[in-house]
N, C-alpha and C positions, 0 to 999 in steps of 0.2 A: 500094641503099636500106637502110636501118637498121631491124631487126627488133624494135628493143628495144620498143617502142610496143606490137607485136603479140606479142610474148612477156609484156609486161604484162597485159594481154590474156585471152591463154592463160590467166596466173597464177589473175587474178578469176575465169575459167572453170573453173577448177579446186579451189577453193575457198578460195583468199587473203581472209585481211581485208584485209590490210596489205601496200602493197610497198614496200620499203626498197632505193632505188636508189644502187647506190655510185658515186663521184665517182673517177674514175681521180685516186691521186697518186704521184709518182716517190719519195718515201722513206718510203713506209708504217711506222708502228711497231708496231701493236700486228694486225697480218695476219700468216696464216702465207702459207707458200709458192704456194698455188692461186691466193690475193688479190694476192699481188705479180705474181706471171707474168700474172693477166687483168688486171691492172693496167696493167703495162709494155705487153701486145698493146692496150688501148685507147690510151692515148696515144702509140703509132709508128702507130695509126692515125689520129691528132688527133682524139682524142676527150678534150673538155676539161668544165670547169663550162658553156661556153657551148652544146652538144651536150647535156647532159644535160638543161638545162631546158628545152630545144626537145626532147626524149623526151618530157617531163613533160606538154608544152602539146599533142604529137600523140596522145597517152593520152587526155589532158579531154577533148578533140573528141568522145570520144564514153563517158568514162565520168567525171563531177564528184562519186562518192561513194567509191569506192576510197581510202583515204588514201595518200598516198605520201609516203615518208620518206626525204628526203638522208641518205647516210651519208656522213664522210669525214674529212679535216681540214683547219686552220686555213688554210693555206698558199694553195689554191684559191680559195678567199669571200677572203682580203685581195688577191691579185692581183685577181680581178673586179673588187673596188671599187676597186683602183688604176685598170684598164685601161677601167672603165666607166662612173667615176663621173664627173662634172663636177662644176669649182668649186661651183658652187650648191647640190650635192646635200652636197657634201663641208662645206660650210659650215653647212648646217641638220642637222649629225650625222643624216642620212638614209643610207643606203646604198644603193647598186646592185645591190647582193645582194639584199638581204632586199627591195627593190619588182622586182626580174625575178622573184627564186624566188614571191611573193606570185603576180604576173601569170601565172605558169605553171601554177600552180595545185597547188607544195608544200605539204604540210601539217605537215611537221614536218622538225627535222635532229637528226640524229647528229654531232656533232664531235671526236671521237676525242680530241683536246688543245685541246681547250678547257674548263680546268679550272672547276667550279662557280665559286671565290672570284672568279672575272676575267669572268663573263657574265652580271651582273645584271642592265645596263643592256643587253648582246645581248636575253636571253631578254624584258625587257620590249618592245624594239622587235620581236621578232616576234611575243611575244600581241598586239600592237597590231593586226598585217597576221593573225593567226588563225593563227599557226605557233606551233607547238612548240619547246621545245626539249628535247630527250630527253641525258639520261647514262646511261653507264655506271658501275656497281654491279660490285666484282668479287669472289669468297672472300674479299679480305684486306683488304678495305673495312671500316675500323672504324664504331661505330655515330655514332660522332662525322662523318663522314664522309657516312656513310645520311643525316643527319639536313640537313646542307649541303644536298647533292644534292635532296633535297624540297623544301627552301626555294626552289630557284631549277627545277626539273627543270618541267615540263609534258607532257599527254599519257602520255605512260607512263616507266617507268626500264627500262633494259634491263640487265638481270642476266649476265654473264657467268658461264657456270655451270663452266668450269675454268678453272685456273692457266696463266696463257704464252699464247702467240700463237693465233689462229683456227686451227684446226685442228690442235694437238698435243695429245696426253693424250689418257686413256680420261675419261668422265664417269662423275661419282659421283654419283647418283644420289640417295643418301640426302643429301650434304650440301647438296645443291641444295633440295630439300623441307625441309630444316633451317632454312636462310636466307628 
């Protein structure tokens, strides 16, 4: 059986606002090395988008205030609405995605390369269903950039506070309280 439900769980028990659940995918870009490796063990396990929102829906069952936040990229949401969508839904620009992840009871995504200028009309069809859609902010983020990113970002922006991949570099501390 799948622990991820009851390590969510745990989290809130522990004292989580927020849990940001990652979306296994096979060419990660912006992970360092820990994210690619649990990466690659989730999906030789078949752990997919279709797994993870079924995590999401055995979480609700017993807790509907926790927010929980898809992280991942573009790659996994376009396959699901390839493999889940029907003509009908495909036809009224509805998505498969964005009505499973609503029904599971996501509240917000992370999408790694899903650039601000190309998710306007994304970001408006999930405040429709109450989802977020959250970007990343990095050091070398101009304020022209900042300023994108607000116009279309909801729920919060997530700040990358070093340079390069998850998990390389020392953080700096000062330039972080700086930005």
């Amino acid at each position: 059986a799948d622990v991820t439900p009851e390590l969510m769980h745990g989290m809130v028990a522990g004292g989580a606002d927020v849990i940001e659940l990652g979306v296994p995918f096979s060419d990660p870009s912006a992970d360092g090395m820990v994210i690619q490796k649990s990466g690659e063990k989730a999906l030789a396990a078949g752990i997919g988008m279709v797994q993870v929102l079924e995590m999401v829906r055995q979480f609700r069952a017993q807790d509907s205030q926790t927010p929980v936040v898809l992280m991942g990229y573009a790659n996994p949401i376009e396959a699901y609405d390839l493999k889940h969508g029907d003509k009908a839904v495909v036809e009224s620009a509805e998505s498969a995605f964005i009505r499973d992840a609503a029904n599971a009871g996501v509240d917000g995504m992370l999408i790694v390369d899903y650039p601000p200028e190309e998710c306007v009309e994304f970001a408006a069809r999930l405040r429709a269903k109450d989802m977020d859609l959250i970007f990343l902010l990095a050091p070398t983020s101009t304020s022209a950039r900042m300023k994108q990113v607000a116009e279309v970002a909801s729920g919060y922006v997530y700040y990358v506070s070093l340079k390069g991949v998850t998990g390389s570099g020392a953080l700096d501390v000062g330039a972080v309280e700086a930005m």
